[in-house]
N, C-alpha and C positions, 0 to 999 in steps of 0.2 A: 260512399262505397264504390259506386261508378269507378269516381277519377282513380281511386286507390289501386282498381280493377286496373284500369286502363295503363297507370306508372308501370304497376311489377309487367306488365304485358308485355311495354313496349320494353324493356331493360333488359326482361331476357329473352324478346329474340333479337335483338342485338348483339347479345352477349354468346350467342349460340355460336358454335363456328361455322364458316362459312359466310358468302357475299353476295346479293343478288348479282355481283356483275361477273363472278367466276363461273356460270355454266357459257356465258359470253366469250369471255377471254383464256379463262385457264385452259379451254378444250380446245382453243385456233391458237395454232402458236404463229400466226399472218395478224395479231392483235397483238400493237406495241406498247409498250407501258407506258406512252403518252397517252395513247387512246384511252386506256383502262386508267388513266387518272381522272381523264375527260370524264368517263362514264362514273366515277364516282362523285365528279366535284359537279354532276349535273343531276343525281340522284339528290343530291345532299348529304351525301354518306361522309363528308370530310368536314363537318362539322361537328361542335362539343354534341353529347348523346343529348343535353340538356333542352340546346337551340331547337335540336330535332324535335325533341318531343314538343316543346311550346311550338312551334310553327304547326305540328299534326294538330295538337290541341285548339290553337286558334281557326285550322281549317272545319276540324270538328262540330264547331259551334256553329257552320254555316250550312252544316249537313255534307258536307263536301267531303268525301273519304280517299281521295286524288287520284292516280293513274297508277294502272299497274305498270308494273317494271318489265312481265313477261311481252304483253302484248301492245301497250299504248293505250289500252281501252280504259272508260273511266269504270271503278270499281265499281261504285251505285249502279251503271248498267250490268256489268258482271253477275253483281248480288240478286240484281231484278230476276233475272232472265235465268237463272239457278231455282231459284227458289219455289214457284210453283210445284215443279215435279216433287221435289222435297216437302213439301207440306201434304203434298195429297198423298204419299204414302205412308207418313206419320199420320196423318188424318186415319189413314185406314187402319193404320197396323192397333193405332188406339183404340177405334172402333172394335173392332173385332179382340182385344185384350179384354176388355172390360166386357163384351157379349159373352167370352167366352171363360174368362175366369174369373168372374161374380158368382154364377150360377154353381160353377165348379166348387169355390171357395164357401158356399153357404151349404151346398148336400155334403160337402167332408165334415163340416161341424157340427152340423144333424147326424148324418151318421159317422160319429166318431168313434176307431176302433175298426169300422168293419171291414167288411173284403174290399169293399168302392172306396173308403176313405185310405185306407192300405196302396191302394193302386195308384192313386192318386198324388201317396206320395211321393213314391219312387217315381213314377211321371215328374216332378217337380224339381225330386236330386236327378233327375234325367239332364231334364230344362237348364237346372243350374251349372251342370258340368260338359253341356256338348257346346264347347268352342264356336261363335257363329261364321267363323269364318268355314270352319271344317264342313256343319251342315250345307251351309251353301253351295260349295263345291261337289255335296253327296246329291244334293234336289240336281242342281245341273247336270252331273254326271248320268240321273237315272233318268228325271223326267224331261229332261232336252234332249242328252246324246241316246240316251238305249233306248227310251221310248219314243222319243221325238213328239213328244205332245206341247212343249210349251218350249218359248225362243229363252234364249240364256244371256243374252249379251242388249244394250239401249235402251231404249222405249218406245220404238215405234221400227216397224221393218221398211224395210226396199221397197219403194213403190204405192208409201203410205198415201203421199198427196194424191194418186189417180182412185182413192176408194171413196167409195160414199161414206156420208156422216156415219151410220150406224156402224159402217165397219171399220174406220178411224177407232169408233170407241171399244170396239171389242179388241181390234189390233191393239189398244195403248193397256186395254185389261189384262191379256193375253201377256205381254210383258210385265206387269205389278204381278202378278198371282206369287210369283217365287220371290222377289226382293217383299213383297208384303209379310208370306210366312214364316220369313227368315226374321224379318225384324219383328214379328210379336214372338216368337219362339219363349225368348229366353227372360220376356218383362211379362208374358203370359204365366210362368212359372213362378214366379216373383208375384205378379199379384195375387194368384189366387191362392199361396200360401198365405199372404197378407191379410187376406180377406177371411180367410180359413181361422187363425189367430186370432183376428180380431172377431171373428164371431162366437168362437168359442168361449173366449172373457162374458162377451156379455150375454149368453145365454146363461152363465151361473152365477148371474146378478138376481139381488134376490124378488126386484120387480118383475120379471120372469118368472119366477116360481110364482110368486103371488099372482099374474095372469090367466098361469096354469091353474092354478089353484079356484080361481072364479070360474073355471066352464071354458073357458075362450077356445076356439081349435087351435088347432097345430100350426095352420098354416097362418092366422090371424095372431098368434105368438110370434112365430119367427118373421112372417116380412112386414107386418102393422109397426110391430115393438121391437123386436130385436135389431130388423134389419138396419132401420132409421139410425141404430147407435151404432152400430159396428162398422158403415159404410161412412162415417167421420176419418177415420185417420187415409182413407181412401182419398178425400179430398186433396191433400197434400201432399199425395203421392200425384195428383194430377196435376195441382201447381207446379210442381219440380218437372215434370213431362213439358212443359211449355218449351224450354229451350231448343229441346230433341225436334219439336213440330218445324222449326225452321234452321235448327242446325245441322241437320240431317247423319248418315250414319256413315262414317268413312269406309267400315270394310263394308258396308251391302252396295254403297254405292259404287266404291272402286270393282269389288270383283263381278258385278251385273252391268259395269260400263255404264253406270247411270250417270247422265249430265245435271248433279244435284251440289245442293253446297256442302256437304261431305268433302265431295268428291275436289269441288273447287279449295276447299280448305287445307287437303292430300296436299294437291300438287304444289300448293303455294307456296306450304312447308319445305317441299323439299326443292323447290324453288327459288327460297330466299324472298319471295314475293310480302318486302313487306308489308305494306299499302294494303295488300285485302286479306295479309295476316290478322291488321288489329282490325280491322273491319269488323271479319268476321269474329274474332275476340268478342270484340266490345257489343254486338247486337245480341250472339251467348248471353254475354254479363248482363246487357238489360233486359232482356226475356228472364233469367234468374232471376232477376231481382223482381219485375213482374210478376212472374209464375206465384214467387215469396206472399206477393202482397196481394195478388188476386185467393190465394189460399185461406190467408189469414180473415178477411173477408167473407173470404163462405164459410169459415168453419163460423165464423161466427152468426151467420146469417143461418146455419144451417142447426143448429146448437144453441137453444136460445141461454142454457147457462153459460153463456160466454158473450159478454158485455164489453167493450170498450167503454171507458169511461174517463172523463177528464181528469 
């Protein structure tokens, strides 16, 4: 599945228009069309699309994901030195989805119908229809420029190296508060609809009723017995979140100026940068495929009527 990933990847951005060597040459017209043949026959780019790809493929297997075209840097350092900030705000934004619409997702299917589960919804076709790029630009508009309460732009301000540790950390908090709300916004919607659905099935199962039916309370029904089955397809939804933990989110990280792999994945594109195009391709595809099999695993681990078996 990997490789099959990895063919269609590299073919069509190949196939895309454009060259990593025309933001080089197209824009200097002091760059001769010997030069610009040099910079392609030292890219590799004047080879069959074929040889390409088996020479990436062969670097591949040695971990070696090669040099970018923008800078000279080797990609793996690129990737490294990305990636922290992007994981620790998907760390968060996960966090706080799952705090914040589980609890949501199980009082709408308890109280289904009412004024709070009513509210709840419209909250949700709110969630699913406000563009994240648009809120974004509304949180910085009102809570950076008009109120000036929190920064809008990097991860750390001017003058972070002369602060002490404590305030290193609140300065890097201080910058997450607004790229974190933006990105559980709209997967916050999204699950606790999820969650809301899925609980609703299984409280009109009929071992439910019969719980009810022996005495049990209310609360020893819904989070003993119901909750345990309805927070299954939950699982799956969190395998598939795997990729998002280190692939990060192009518009939160582009428009908050975050230095994430979003962000490094933006530019590469429109850089032609292929080298940590499939890079990042290919660590997506295996975190996918990851996320897949780590799911499949707990659902069964979590689900005892669901056996693998030889």
């Amino acid at each position: 599945m990997l490789l099959g990933i990895s063919i269609i990847s590299f073919c069509v951005i190949h196939l895309a228009p454009g060259s990593p060597v025309d933001s080089v040459t197209t824009l200097n017209p002091k760059v001769s069309f010997e030069a610009r043949e040099k910079l392609i026959a030292q890219y590799g780019l004047d080879k069959p699309l074929a040889i390409q790809y088996l020479s990436w493929l062969r670097r591949l297997a040695t971990f070696d994901f090669g040099v970018s075209y923008s800078d000279g840097q080797r990609v793996i350092n690129k990737i490294v030195a990305r990636v922290p900030i992007t994981f620790l705000i998907n760390i968060l934004s996960l966090f706080f989805i799952l705090l914040i619409a589980i609890p949501i997702g199980i009082t709408s299917a308890v109280r289904e119908g009412s004024f709070y589960d009513r509210s709840m919804t419209i909250f949700v076709f709110i969630g699913f229809a406000m563009p994240g790029f648009w809120l974004a630009l509304m949180f910085m508009s009102f809570f950076g420029i008009t109120l000036g309460w929190l920064p809008v732009q990097g991860i750390i301000s001017l003058g972070f190296d002369r602060l002490s540790l404590l305030g290193k950390i609140l300065d890097i908090g201080k910058h997450l508060i607004l790229p974190v709300i933006v990105s559980s916004f709209g997967s916050l919607a999204a699950m606790s609809r999820y969650m809301r659905n899925n609980m609703l099935e299984v409280l009109h199962k009929d071992y439910i009723q019969t719980a009810r039916a022996k005495g049990l309370s209310e609360n020893s029904v819904i989070y003993k017995h119901a909750l345990k089955n309805a927070i299954l397809p939950i699982i799956t939804i969190l395998g598939l979140s795997v990729p998002g933990l280190i692939g990060g989110s192009v518009i939160v990280e582009s428009i908050f100026g975050i230095p994430g792999m979003g962000r490094l994945f933006y530019e590469s594109v429109m850089g032609r940068d292929y080298p940590v195009i499939m890079a990042v391709l290919v660590i997506g595809a295996l975190l996918t495929l990851l996320g897949n099999l780590l799911a499949d695993i707990s659902y069964s681990l979590a689900d005892p009527r669901i056996r693998y078996e030889r």
